[in-house]
DRENLOTI-831251 format. One record per residue (C-alpha): residue in one letter; x, y, z. Coordinates in steps of 0.001 Angstrom, whole numbers, plus 524288, in hexadecimal, padded with zeros to 5 digits. Example, Ala and Ser with C-alpha at 12.3 -4.5 7.8 and 13.67 -1.06 7.14 Angstrom:
A8300C7EE6C81E78S835667FBDC81BE4
# end
This chain:
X983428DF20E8558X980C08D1DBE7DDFX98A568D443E7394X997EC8CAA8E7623X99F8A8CDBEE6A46X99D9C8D5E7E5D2AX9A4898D35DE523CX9A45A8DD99E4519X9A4A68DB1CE37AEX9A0708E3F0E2A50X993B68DD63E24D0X999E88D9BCE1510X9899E8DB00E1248X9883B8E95BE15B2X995288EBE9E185DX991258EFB7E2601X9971D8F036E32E6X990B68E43EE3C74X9932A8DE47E4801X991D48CD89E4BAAX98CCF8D0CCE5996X98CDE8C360E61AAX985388C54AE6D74X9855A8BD4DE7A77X97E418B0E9E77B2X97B3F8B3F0E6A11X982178B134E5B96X989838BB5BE54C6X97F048C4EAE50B2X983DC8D057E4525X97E1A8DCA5E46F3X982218E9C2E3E5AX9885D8F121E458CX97CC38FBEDE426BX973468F328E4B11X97DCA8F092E5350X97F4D8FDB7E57B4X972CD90640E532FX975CE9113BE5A06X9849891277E56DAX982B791147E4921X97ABF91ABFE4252X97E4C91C13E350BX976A092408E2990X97939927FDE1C0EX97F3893429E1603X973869376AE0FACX96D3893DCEE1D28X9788994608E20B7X97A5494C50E11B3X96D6C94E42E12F2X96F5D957FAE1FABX97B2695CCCE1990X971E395FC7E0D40X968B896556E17B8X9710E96EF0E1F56X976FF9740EE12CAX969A9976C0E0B1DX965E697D8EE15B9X96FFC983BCE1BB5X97B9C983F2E150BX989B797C99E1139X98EE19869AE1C1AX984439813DE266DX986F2971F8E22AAX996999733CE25CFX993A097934E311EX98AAB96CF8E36DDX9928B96419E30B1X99F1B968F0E384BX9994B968F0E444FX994A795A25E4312X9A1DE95774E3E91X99E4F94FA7E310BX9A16094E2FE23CDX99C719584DE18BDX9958394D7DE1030X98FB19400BE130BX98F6C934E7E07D2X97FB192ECFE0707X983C192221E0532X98CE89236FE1025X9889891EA8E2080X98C2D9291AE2AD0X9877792824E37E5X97D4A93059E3EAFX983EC938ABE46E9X987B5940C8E3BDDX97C2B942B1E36C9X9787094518E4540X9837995031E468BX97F5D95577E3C37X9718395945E40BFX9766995DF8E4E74X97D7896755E46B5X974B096C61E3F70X96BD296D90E493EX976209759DE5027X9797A97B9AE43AEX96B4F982CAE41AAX9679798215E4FA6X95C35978BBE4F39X9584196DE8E55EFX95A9C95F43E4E3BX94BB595C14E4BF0X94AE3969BEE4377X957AD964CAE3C8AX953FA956C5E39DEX945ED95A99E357FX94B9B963D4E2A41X9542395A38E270CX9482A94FE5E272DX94317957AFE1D01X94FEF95981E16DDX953A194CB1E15CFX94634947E8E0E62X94A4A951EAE0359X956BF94C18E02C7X9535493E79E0075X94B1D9444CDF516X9551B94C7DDEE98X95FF294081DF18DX9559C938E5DE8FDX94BD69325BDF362X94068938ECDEE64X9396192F2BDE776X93BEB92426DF0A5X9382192D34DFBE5X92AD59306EDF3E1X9262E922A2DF236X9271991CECDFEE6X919AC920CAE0080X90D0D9296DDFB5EX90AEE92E5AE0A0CX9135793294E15DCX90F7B925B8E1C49X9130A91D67E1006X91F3A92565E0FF8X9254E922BCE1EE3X91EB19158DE1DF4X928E79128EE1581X934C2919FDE17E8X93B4390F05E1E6EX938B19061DE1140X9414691050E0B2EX94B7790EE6E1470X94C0B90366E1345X94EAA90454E0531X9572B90EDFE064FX96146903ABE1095X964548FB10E0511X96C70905F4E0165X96F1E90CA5E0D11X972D490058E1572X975EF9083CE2144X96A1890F92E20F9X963F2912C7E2F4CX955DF919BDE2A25X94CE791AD5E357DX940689133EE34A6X93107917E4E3319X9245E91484E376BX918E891B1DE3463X90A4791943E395FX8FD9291FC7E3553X8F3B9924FBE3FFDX8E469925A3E3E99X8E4ED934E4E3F9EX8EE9193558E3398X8FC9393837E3B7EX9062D92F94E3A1AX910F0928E5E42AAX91EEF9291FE3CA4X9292092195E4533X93711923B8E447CX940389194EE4875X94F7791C9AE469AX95D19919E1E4CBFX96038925A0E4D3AX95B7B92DB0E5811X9570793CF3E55EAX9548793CD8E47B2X9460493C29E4814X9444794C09E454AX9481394780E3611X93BAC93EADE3361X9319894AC6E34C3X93B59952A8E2A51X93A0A94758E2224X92A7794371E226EX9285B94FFCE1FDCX92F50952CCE1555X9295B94688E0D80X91B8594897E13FEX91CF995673E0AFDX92583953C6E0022X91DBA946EFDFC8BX91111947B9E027AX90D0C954C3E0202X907EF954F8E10F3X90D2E95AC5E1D7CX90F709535DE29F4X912E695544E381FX91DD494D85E4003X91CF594CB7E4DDCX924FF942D7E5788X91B2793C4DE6086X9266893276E6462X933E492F34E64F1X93A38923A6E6C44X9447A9194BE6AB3X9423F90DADE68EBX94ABB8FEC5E6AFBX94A4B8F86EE5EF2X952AE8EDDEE5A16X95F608F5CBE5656X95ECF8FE3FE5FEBX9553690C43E65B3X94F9291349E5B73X9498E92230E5A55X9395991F83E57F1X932F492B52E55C5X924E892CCCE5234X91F8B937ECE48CBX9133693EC4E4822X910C393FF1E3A66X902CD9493FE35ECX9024294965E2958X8F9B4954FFE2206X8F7D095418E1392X8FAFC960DFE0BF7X8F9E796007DFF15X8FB8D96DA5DFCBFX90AAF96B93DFD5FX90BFF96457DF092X9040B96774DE2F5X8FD2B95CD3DDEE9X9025695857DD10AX8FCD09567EDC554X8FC9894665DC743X8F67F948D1DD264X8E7C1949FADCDDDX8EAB793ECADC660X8E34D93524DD19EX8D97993E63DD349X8D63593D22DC449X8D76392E84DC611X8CBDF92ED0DD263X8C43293783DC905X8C2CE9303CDBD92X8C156922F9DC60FX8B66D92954DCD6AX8B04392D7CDBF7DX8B31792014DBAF1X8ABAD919D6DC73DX89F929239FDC5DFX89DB991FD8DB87AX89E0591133DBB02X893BE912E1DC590X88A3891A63DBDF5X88A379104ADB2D5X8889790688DBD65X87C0F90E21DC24DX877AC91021DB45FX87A1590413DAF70X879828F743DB758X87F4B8EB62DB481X87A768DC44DB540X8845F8D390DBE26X889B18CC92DB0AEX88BEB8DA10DAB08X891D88E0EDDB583X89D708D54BDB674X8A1C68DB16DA7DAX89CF98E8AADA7E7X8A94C8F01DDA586X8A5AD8FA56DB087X8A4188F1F5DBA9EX8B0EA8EB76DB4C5X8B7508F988DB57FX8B3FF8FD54DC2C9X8B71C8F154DC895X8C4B28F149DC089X8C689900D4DC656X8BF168FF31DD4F0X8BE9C8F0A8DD890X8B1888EA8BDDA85X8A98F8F31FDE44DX8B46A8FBD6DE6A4X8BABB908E0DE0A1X8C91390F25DE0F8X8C3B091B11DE792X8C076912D6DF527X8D04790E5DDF44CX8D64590074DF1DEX8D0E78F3E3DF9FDX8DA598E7EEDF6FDX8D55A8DBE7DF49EX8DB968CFA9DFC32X8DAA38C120DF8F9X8D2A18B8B5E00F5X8DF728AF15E011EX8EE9F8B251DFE04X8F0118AD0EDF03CX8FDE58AA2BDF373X9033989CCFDF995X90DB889C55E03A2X918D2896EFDFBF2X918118A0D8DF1CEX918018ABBBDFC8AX9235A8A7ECE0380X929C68A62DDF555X9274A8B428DF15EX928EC8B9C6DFCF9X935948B46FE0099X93A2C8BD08E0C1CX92D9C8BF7DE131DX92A5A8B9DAE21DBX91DBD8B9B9E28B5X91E488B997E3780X913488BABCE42E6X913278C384E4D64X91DE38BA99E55ECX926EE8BBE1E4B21X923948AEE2E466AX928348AC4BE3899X91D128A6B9E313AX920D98A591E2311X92DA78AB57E1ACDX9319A8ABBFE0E4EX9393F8A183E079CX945748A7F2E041FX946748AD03E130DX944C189EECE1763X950F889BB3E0F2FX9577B8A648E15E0X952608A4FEE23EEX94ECA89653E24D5X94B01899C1E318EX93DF289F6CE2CCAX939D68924BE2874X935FE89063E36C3X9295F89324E3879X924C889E57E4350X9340F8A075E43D6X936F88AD9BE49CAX939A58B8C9E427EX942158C023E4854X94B628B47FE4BDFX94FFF8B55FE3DC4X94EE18C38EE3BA5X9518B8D18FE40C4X949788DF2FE3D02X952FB8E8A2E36B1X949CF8F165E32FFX9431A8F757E37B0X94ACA8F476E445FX9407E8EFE1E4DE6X940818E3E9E56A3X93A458D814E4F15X92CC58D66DE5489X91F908D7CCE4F3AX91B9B8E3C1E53FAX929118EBF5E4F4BX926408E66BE41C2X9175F8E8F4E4196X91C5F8F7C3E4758X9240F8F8E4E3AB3X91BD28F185E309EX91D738FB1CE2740X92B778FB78E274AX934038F2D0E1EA5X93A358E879E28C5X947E18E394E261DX94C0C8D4EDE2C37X959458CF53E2D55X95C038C049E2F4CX963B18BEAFE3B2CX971198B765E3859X970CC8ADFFE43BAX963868A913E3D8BX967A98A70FE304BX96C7289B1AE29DBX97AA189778E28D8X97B3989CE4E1B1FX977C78A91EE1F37X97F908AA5BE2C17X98B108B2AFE2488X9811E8BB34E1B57X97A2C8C68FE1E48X96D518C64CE227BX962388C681E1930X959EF8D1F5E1C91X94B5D8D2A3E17FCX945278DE9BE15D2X934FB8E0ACE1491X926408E471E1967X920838DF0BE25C3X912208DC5FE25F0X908CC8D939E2DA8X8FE7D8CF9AE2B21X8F3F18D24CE3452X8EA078C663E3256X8F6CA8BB6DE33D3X8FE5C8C51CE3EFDX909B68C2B2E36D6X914108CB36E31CAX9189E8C90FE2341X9266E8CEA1E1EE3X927648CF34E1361X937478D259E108EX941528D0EEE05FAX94F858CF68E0786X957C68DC3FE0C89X9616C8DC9CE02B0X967B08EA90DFBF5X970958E41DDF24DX976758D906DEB19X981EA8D5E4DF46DX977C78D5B9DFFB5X9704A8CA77DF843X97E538C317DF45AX9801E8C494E0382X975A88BD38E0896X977658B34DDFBE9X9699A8B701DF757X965808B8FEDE938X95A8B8C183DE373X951898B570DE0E3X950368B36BDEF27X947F88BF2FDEF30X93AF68C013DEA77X9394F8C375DDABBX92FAC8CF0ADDF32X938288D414DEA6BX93EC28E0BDDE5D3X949628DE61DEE3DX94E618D8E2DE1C3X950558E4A0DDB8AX953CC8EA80DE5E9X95F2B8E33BDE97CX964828E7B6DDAF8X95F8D8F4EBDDB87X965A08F5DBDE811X9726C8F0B4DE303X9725B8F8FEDD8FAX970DC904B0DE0FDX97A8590242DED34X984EE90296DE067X97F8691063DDC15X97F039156EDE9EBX98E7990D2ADEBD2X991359162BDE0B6X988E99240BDE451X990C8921ECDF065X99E7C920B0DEB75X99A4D92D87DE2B8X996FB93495DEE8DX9A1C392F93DF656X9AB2A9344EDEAEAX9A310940C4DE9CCX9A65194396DF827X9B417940C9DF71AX9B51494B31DEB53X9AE31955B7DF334X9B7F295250DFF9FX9C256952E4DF645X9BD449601ADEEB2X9BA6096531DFB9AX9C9BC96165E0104X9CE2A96748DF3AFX9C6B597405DF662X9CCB6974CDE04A8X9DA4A972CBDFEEAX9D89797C49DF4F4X9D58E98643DFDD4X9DF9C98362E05BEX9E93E9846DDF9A7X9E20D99076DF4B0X9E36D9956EE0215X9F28199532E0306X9F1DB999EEDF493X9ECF89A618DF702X9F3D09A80AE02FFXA01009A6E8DFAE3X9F9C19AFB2DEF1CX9EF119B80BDEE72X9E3BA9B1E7DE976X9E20F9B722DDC0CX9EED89B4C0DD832X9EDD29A69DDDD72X9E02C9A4E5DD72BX9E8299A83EDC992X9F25A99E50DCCD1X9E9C9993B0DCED3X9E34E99654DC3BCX9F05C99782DBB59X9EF059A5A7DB806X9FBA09AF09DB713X9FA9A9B854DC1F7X9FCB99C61FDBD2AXA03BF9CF86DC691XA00F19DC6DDC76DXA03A39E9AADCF26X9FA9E9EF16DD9E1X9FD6F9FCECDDADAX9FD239FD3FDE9B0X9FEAF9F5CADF3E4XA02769F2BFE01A6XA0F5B9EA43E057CXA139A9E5CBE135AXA218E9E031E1665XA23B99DA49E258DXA2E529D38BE2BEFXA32DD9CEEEE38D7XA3C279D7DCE3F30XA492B9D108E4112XA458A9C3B9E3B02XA52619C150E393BXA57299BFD3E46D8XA4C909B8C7E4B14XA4D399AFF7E4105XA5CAA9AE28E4329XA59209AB36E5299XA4D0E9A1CCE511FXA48169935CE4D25XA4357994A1E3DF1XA36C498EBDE436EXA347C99A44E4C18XA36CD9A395E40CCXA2BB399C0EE39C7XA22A199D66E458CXA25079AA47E47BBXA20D79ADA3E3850XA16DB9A5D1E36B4XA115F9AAE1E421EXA14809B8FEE3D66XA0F799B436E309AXA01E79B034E3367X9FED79BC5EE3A88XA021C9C483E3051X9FA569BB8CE25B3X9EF909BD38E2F84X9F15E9CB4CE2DF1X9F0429CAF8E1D59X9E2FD9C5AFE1EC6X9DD619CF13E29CCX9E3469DA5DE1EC9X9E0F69D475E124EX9F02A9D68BE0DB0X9F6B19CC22E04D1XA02A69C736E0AC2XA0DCE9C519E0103XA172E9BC02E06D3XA20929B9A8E12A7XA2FF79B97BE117BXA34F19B42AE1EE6XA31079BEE9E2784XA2BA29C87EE1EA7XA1DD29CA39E1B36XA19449D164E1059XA09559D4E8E0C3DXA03359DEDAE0281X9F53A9E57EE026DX9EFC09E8C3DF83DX9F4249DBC5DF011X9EF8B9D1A7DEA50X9E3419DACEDEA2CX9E48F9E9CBDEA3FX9DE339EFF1DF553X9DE5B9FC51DF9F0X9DF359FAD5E0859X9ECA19F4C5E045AX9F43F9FCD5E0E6DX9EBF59FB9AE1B7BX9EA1A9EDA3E1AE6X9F8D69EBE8E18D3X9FBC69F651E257EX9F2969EF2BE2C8EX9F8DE9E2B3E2C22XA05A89E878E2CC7X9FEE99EE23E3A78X9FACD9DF4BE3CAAXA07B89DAB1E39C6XA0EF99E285E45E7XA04489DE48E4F41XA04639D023E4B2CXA128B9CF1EE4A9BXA12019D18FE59F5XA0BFB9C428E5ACBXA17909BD1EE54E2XA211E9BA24E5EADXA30EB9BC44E5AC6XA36B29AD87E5E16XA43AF9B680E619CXA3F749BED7E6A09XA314D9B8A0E6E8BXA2D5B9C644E6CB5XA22369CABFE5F7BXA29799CC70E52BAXA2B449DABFE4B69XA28009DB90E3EE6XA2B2C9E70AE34BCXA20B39EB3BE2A93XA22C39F304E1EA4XA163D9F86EE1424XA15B49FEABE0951XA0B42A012BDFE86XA0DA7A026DDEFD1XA0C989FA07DE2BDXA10FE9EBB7DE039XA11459E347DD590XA0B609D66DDDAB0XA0BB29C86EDD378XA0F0F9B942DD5F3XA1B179B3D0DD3E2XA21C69A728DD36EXA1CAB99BB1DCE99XA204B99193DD933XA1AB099840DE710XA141D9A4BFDDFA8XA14949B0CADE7F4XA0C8A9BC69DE65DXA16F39C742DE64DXA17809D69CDE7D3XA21369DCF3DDF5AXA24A59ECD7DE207XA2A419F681DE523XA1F339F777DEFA6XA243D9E8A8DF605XA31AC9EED2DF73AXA2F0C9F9B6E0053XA24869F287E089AXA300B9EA34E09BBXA37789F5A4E0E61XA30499FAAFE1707XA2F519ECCCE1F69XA3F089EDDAE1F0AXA3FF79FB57E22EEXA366F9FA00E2E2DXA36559FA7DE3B98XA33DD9EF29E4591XA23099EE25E48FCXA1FD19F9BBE3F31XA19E59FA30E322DXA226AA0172E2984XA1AB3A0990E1E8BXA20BCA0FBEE109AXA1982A1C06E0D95XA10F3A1762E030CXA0BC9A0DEBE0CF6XA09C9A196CE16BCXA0268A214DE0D13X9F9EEA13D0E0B8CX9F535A13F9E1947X9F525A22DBE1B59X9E7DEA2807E203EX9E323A1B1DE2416X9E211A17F5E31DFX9F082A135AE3388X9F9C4A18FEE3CEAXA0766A1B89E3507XA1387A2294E3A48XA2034A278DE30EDXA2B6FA220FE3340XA3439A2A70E29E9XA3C5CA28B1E1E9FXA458DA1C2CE1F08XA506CA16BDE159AXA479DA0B1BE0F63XA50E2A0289E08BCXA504FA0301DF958XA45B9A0F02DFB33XA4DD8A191DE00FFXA4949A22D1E0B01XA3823A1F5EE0CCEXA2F20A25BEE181BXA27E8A1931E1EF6XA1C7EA19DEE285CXA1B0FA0FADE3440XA0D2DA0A86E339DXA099AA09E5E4221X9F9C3A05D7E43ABX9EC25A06D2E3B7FX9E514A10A2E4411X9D6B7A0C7FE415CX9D7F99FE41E4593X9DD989F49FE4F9EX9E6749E9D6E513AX9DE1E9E0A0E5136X9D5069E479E434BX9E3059E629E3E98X9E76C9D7E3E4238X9D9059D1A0E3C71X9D6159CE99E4B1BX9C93B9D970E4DC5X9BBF59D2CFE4E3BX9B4A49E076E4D1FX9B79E9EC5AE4718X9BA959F748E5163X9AD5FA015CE5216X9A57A9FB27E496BX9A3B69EF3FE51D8X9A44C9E6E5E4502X9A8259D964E412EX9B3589D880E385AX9B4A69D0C3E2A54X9B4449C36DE2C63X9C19C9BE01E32D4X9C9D39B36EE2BF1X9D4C39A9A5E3373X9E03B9A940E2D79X9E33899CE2E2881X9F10099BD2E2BE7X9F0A09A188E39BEX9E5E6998F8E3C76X9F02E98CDFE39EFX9FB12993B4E4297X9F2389959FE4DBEX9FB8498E5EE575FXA072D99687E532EXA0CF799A06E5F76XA12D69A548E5AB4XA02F89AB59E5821X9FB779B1B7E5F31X9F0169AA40E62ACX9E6059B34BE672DX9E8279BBC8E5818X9EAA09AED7E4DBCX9DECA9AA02E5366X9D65B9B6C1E506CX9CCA89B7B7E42FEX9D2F99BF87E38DBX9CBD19CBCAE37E0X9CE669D137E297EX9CFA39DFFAE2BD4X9C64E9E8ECE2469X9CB279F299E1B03X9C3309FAD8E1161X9C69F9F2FFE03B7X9C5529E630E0AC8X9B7E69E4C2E02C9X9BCA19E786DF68EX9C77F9DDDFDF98EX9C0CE9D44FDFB2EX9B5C39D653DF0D6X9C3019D400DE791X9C8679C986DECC0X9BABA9C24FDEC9AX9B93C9C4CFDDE98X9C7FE9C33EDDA52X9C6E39D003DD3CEX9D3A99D26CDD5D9X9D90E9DF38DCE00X9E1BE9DD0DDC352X9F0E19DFF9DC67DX9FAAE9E6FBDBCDBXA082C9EA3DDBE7EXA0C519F904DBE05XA0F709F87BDAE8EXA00C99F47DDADFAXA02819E838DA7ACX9FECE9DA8ADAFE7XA0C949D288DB2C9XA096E9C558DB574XA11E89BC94DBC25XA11AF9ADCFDB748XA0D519A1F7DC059XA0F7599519DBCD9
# end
C-alpha cells in the first residue's frame, strides 16, 4: 500500500533481477526482487530434483520415474548449476506420493535419508564429516556451511538451524524455512548423519510448528525432539581407535611413578624448583592440576592489547550495547561508513540482517548467537562515493559479552570473487593479513571458473543426450517406414551394405483383390474421392496384415496383393491368408462407394504354391514375388466373382479339413491356364467375425485374455477419415492366435531366419547399390 512507483533494472553485480521501490514519503529504496516478493519467488538448484530423479529410479525403476515425471509435466534432466523454481520440485513429490500411494511425510523422509547419501557420493563427504565431532557440533553448524556453500550458489535459499541442549540430554532442533511443508526431510537427514557419522540412534518428534513474521516475510518454525542413544555396536571400532586409550594408560603410569618417587624421596624448596620431575609434571599437568580432570584456561588479569591496535587488526568488527548503540568499530569500516564514527550511533540505521533474516534487535540476535550473521550497508546511508556501488556486506560471529552487556561482531567483508571487490573499489589490503577471506576471495575465483566451465560441460552434455535421444526417435521412425516398405531382414542387410540373396520358398500363400468396377467409378468421380475411398480401403486391410501376421507386397491402384508364408516360412501360411481374405469382405462393407453412396465389392483370388522371392531395383527397392504361383493367384482375383473369395485347387487342398467352410464352384476357362476346378471360400467355421477382424477381447469358452493388442500406426493417424468407421478404427488390434505363432516369433526375435535357395539349389543374389 506504501509503494508509489517501482522501477526494474538487472543488478551488473550479480546479474540479478531488482527493483528501485520509492515509497510514499521515503527515497528510492532497491530491493531484489527475491525480498521483494518472498513468496512468489522460490527458486532452488538442480541438484535437489536429480537427486529425486536418482531416488525414484534406484528404487523403482526408469519405467516408474517417466511415469511421475509425465504427470508433473517436467523435463527428463535438470542441470546442478542451473535455478528452477519450487513448484517443480513440489510436483514432483505429489506425484510420487500418488505414484506409490503414500502420504508426503513417508516420501520426504526417504528422501531425507536419500539425499544425505547423495551429497556424499556427489563429493560432500568430507566437508559434511568435519562440521563437527557430535550431532550438536554438527547442526550447530550447518548454517556456517551454507553459508559457504552461497558464494557459489548465489541464489541459494537453505533453510536455517538452531539447536539447544536440555539438562535431561534431548535436544531442541528448530527449523526455519520459506518454504512451507518440507519439514518431514530434516528427520531423514539427522538421522542418516546421527548413524553414518556418529554411530548412535536418535528419535525425531515435532513438539511445534508455527509461522512466524520475520523481516522478509512468514516463515515455517518447527521444533524437533531430538533423543539421542549411543550405540556403538553399529560401527567396529578401528584399529586407531585404542590409540587414546594407550595414550591415558601410559600417562596414568607416568603420573603413578612420579608420585611414588615424590613419597619416597622428598625434596628441599631449592631442589624441587630444578628437579626434573617436578619440571616434567608440571610441563605434562600444569601446577596442581592433571589432563585426566580436563583443560582449565588461564585468563590475564588485564587485556595485553591496547585499543588502537585492536581496532587496527580487527578492521570490520563493531561493538554495540543492548539499545543498539554502536560503541567502537573498526577502522577500515569507519572509512566505509563514516557514520560509525559517531559515538552510541545506532546500528541498525546503517545496516540490515540478511542472514539469518530476523528483525534487528537484541534479543533475535542473542536467539541466533550461534549462527553466522550477515549485514548489509543501507544505500541511503552511505557516502556519495558509494551511492552507485553495491553494498558492502559483512559476514561474521556475534558474541555476547556478559560482564560489559555488549555484543561484539566480529565480521569480514562478504565478498565471493574478484569482480565483487573491483565493484565496491576495495583491494585485498583493506582486509586484515590474518583474515582468510583473502584466500578465499581467490580460491573462490578460481572455482566459480571451474564450476562456469563444469556447467557449460553439463549443459553441452545435455544437449548431446537431447540430440542422441531426437536421433534415436528419428531413427525409429525411419526404420519404421523401412520395414514397412521391406521386411526387416532384408532391410537390416541393406543398411548394413550386404547383397541380399534371393531364394525360393517351396510353398506359399498369395492373395490378389480389387475393387469391382473401379473403372467406372473412377471415370464418374473427383480424383480426391478415389484417394479417400483407398486409403480408407487401404488402412483396413493393413490393419488386417497385422491381426494375421501376412506380409503385404504392394498396391497397384486398386489392387492389393499379400503372401503368407514369406519373408519367413510358416506353416499356417494358408489360414492366416483365408482369414484375412474373410476380413477383407467384411471390412470392405465399411468403405462407402462415392458413386453409389452404397459399400464397395471387392473380388479376391488365392492360391498356394512356390515363388522365387528377392529385391529389386536400386532406386525405390521392392521386395518382389516371381512365379508361376503369382500368376494364377492373379487369376483367380480376375476370374472371380463380386464379394467372394475365389480359391485354385491347390489352395483348397491347403485349407481342407480345417475348420473352413468351402463350396465348388466347377471347372471355368482361366485365361492362360485352360479349363481349372475353383472352390468359393465362404467362412472359417471355428471362429467369429470379430477374432477374425483382431477386434475379440476374450477368447470364446475359455474366458481368456488374448495376446497383447497393438494400434496400428497408420489408422491411428486417419482416425478422422470420414469414410471409417469409428466405432472399429478405434478398437485394439487383437493379433489372432494360430498354432506356429510361437515359433514365429521365437525366429523373428532371434533373426534366425532360414537360408533361401532357388529351385536349381544354388543362392541367386540380386545386387543393391
Amino acid at each position: 500500500k506504501n509503494v508509489v512507483h517501482v522501477k526494474c533494472y538487472l543488478k551488473y553485480s550479480t546479474e540479478k533481477w531488482a527493483y528501485e521501490v520509492k515509497l510514499k514519503r521515503k527515497k528510492w529504496k532497491i530491493i531484489e526482487l527475491r525480498h521483494l516478493f518472498p513468496c512468489v519467488l522460490h527458486l532452488q538448484y538442480g541438484f535437489i530434483n536429480t537427486c529425486l530423479k536418482s531416488l525414484v529410479i534406484e528404487k523403482f525403476g526408469e519405467g516408474a520415474w517417466e511415469k511421475i515425471r509425465d504427470q508433473a509435466g517436467v523435463q527428463d534432466s535438470f542441470m546442478t548449476h542451473e535455478v528452477y523454481k519450487d513448484v517443480i520440485t513440489m510436483r514432483l513429490v505429489d506425484e510420487t506420493c500418488k505414484f506409490l500411494e503414500v502420504t508426503p511425510d513417508i516420501v520426504l523422509k526417504q528422501f531425507g535419508e536419500y539425499f544425505f547419501e547423495f551429497c556424499k557420493l556427489s563429493g560432500y563427504d568430507n566437508m559434511l564429516r568435519a562440521l563437527g565431532g557430535n550431532l550438536y557440533e554438527f547442526i550447530e553448524n550447518l548454517d556456517a556451511l551454507h553459508r559457504y556453500l552461497s558464494l557459489s550458489y548465489q541464489e541459494m535459499n537453505a533453510p536455517s538451524f538452531r539447536v539447544e541442549k536440555k539438562d535431561n540430554g534431548t535436544m531442541h532442533l528448530h527449523y526455519y524455512s520459506d518454504r512451507r511443508g518440507l519439514s518431514h526431510i530434516v528427520p531423514g537427514i539427522i538421522k542418516a548423519v546421527a548413524t553414518d557419522f556418529f554411530n548412535s540412534e536418535i528419535t525425531m518428534e515435532i513438539i511445534h510448528q508455527i509461522e512466524e513474521e520475520e523481516r522478509t516475510g512468514k516463515k515455517e518454525h518447527v521444533v524437533f525432539l531430538i533423543t539421542q542413544k549411543p550405540d556403538f555396536s553399529l560401527k567396529r571400532p578401528s584399529k586407531l581407535s585404542s590409540a587414546p586409550q594407550h595414550s591415558a594408560n601410559m600417562t596414568s603410569q607416568l603420573e603413578k611413578q612420579l608420585n611414588k618417587k615424590r613419597l619416597h624421596l622428598p625434596l628441599k624448596p631449592r631442589e624441587q624448583e630444578t628437579d626434573p620431575s617436578v619440571v616434567l609434571e608440571s610441563t605434562l599437568f600444569g601446577p596442581g592440576r592433571n589432563l585426566l580432570r580436563g583443560f582449565e584456561p588461564v585468563y590475564p588479569e588485564t587485556l595485553c592489547i591496547d585499543i588502537n591496535t585492536f581496532c587496527n587488526i580487527f578492521p570490520f568488527h563493531i561493538v554495540f550495547d543492548e539499545e543498539l548503540a554502536v560503541k567502537q568499530a573498526g577502522v577500515n569500516l569507519q572509512k566505509i561508513v563514516p557514520g560509525l564514527q559517531t559515538i552510541s550511533i545506532r546500528l541498525d540505521q546503517y545496516f540490515t540482517i540478511i542472514h539469518p533474516e530476523v528483525k534487528f534487535t537484541i534479543s533475535s540476535v542473542r536467539k541466533f548467537i550461534n549462527s553466522q550473521f550477515v549485514l548489509r550497508t543501507k544505500r541511503n546511508m552511505m557516502p556519495e562515493s558509494w551511492r552507485n556501488r553495491p553494498m558492502l556486506e559483512l559476514r561474521g560471529q556475534m558474541v555476547w559479552m556478559e560482564s560489559l552487556h555488549f555484543m561484539l561482531y566480529l565480521a569480514s567483508p562478504l565478498l565471493r570473487s574478484l569482480h565483487e571487490l573491483e565493484e565496491r573499489q576495495m583491494h585485498i589490503s583493506d582486509i586484515a593479513p590474518h583474515d582468510v577471506t583473502r584466500d578465499l576471495i581467490l580460491l573462490n575465483q578460481q572455482r566459480l571458473a571451474e564450476m562456469e566451465l563444469s556447467s557449460q560441460l553439463e549443459r553441452k552434455k545435455e544437449e548431446l543426450r537431447i540430440l542422441s535421444k531426437n536421433l534415436e526417435e528419428e531413427k525409429k521412425k525411419t526404420e519404421t517406414l523401412l520395414y514397412a516398405m521391406l521386411p526387416k531382414h532384408v532391410a537390416n542387410q541393406l543398411k548394413e551394405g550386404k547383397r541380399v540373396e534371393a531364394g525360393e520358398f517351396k510353398e506359399c500363400t498369395i492373395l490378389f483383390s480389387d475393387v469391382v468396377t473401379f473403372t467406372n467409378i473412377c471415370s464418374q468421380c473427383e480424383p480426391i474421392q478415389i484417394v479417400f475411398m483407398l486409403n480408407s480401403m487401404y488402412l483396413k486391410f493393413d490393419r488386417l496384415t497385422t491381426v494375421h501376421d501376412v506380409y503385404k507386397v504392394e498396391t497397384i491402384g486398386d489392387a492389393y496383393m499379400v503372401v503368407g508364408g514369406v519373408p519367413v516360412p510358416m506353416a499356417s501360411h494358408a489360414e492366416r491368408v483365408a482369414n484375412f481374405a474373410l476380413g477383407m469382405i467384411i471390412a470392405a462393407r465399411g468403405v462407402t462407394n462415392p458413386v453409389t453412396g452404397s459399400s464397395i465389392q471387392i473380388r479376391v483370388g488365392i492360391h498356394t504354391g512356390p515363388v522365387l522371392a528377392g529385391v529389386v531395383g536400386e532406386k525405390m527397392p521392392r521386395y518382389c514375388l516371381f512365379g508361376d504361383t503369382v500368376n494364377t493367384a492373379s487369376r483367380m482375383e480376375s476370374h472371380g466373382v463380386p464379394n467372394k473369395i475365389h480359391l485354385s485347387t491347390s489352395a483348397y487342398h491347403a485349407l481342407k479339413g480345417k475348420g473352413f467352410e468351402i463350396i465348388g464352384r466347377g471347372e471355368i476357362e482361366v485365361k492362360g491356364k485352360g479349363k481349372m476346378c475353383t472352390y468359393f471360400l465362404v467362412r472359417n467355421l471355428t471362429v467369429s467375425d470379430n477374432e477374425i477382424m483382431g477386434w475379440q477381447v476374450k477368447e470364446p469358452e475359455s474366458g481368456q485374455e488374448s495376446v497383447q493388442s497393438l494400434r496400428d500406426c497408420s489408422e491411428a493417424r486417419h482416425c478422422q477419415d470420414a469414410q471409417s468407421s469409428p466405432n472399429h478404427d478405434r478398437r485394439p488390434t487383437i493379433a489372432m492366435k494360430y498354432f506356429d505363432s510361437a515359433t514365429i516369433k521365437d525366429e523373428l526375435s532371434s533373426n534366425s531366419y532360414p537360408q533361401l535357395k532357388d529351385l536349381a539349389g544354388t543362392g541367386l543374389s540380386f545386387s543393391v547399390g
